[in-house]
N, C-alpha and C positions, 0 to 999 in steps of 0.2 A: 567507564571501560568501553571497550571496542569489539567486534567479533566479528568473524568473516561470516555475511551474512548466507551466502552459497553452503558452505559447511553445516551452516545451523539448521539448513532447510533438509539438506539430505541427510541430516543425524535425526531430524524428525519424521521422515522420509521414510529411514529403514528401520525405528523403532515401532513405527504405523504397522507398515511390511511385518514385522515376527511379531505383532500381537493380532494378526488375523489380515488386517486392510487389503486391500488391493487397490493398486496403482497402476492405472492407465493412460502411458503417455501419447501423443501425439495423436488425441481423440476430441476432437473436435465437440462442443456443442452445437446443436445449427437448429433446436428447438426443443417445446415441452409437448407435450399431449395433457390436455388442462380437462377436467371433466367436473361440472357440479361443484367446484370453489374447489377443485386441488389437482397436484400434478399426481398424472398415471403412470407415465413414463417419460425420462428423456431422450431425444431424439440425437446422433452422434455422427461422423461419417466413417463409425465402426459399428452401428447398428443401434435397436433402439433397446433402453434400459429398463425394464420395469423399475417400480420404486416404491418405497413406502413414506421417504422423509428427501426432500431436497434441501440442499444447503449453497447459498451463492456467496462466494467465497474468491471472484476472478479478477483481483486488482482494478486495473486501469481500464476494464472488459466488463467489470458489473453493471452498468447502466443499460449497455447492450444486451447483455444476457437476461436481465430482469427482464426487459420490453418482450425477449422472444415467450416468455407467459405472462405477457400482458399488464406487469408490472410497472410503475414509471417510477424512478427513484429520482429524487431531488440532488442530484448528482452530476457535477460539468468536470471535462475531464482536460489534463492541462500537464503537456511536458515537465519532468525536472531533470535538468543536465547536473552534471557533475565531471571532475573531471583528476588525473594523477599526478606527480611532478616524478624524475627520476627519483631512483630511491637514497637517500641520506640518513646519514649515521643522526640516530636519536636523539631529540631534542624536543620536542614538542612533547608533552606527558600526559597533555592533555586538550579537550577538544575546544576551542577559541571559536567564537561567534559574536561577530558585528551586527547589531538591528541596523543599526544608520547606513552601511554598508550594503547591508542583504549578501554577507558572505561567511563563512564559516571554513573551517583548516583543520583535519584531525591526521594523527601520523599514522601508518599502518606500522602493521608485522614486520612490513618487510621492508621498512622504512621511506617506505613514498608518502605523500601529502596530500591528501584528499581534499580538496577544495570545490566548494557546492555553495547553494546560494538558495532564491526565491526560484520558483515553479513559475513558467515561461505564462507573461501576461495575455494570450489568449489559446482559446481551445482549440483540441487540437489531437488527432491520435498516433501522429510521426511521434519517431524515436530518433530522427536525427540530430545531432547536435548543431551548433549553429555557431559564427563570427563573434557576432555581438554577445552572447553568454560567454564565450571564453574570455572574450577583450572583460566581458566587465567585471567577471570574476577572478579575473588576476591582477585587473588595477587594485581589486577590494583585497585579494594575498600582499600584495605590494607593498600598500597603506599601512597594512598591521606590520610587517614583516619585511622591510625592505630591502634585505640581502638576499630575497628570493627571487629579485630579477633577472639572474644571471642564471635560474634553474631551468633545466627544459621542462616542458610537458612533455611528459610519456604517450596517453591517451583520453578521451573525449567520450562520454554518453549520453542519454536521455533515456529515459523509463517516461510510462504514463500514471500519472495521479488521480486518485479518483476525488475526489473535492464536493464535501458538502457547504449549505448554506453557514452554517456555524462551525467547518473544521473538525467536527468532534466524528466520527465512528455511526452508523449505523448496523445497531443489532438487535436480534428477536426476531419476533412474527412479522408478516406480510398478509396481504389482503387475501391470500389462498392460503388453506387450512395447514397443510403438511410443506409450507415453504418457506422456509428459516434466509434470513439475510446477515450474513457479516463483511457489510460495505463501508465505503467513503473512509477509509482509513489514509486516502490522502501522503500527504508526506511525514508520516508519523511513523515511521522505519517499520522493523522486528518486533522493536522489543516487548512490544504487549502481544506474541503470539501466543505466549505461552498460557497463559491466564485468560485469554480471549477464547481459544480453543477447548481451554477444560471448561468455562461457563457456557461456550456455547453448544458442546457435547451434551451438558448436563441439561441444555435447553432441548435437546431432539429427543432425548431420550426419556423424558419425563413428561413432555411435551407441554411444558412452561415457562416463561420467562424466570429467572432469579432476580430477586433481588437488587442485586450487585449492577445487571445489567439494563434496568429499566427505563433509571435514565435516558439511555440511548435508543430508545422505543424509534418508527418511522413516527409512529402518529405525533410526537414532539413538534415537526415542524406547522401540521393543521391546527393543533392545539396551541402553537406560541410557547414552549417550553424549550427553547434554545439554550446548550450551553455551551460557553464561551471559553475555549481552549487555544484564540489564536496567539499566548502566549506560550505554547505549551514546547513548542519548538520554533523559535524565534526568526531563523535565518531563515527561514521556508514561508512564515506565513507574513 
């Protein structure tokens, strides 16, 4: 299945909102106040926060946010374009992904063609799109699908990925006491927010790792405990 992932953020967004949360947009991080192995407050460029529990949680931006409290995460960060075709009457039912190719085609709602691929081979924090990802990723629609040459492209983008050693997720504790990380989530969409978010709630708030989520420890990569997920979503990794 599919889901407009915009919708899904602001449905979790304003269910946050009416059970207490508050949501602060266009509030800059721009540092922590670290004291004695934990943060006191963050620092914003709408003033500073006290705190009791920090949680880093900022996509394509977590490497850099960790460093501002002195954190260094194993983390390199690397465009992924994507891109639409005009919209067409339904056909596609389902999402098609080439390894050999490095290309993938899912239909939307409202009947366009999603076609996406690998994450742009060097690092990088533009969001521009670029020639050669469109060129390559419509030869790779083409190849599967060849009456799609005569379709236009609608529009072009790029996001930034955050990319671990091993692909997989970094979550739990950090080397400072009250500072929780749920990074390197990479090109591995939504769909684990939902269960990432309740395990890692129950992590601030108990102030333990679960279970569930241990695996995914930082200290995995000191200790040589890597797991191996780069089949986990094919066309990406």
């Amino acid at each position: 299945g599919t889901a407009r992932h915009d919708a899904v953020a602001w449905g979790f967004a304003a269910q946050a909102s009416r059970r207490g949360a508050e949501i602060h947009q266009r509030t800059e991080v721009q540092g922590f106040e670290v004291e004695t192995g934990q943060v006191r407050a963050v620092v914003t460029n709408r003033g500073r926060i006290a705190c009791g529990s920090v949680l880093i949680a900022a996509g394509g931006m977590n490497y850099d946010v960790a460093m501002m409290a002195g954190v260094e995460l194993p983390i390199r960060c690397y465009p992924l374009q994507a891109m639409v075709t005009q919209p067409l009457k339904p056909w596609l039912h389902t999402l098609v992904s080439s390894v050999s190719l490095h290309t993938y085609l899912v239909q939307s709602s409202r009947g366009e063609i999603v076609i996406g691929g690998g994450s742009d081979p060097y690092q990088l924090y533009s969001t521009r799109s670029t020639l050669d990802m469109k060129e390559h990723l419509a030869e790779g629609a083409v190849h599967l699908f060849p009456f799609l040459q005569s379709v236009r492209l609608l529009r072009q983008w790029a996001g930034i990925t955050d990319m671990t050693p091993d692909y997989s997720p970094i979550m739990g504790a950090s080397p400072l006491a009250n500072l929780w990380l749920d990074c390197g989530w990479g090109t591995w969409g939504f769909k684990a927010t939902a269960v990432a978010g309740k395990r890692m709630a129950e992590t601030i708030a108990r102030g333990r790792v679960p279970d569930l989520l241990k695996p995914f420890a930082l200290e995995r990569f000191e200790k040589f405990r890597l797991l191996n997920e780069m089949g986990a979503t094919a066309a990406s990794h």
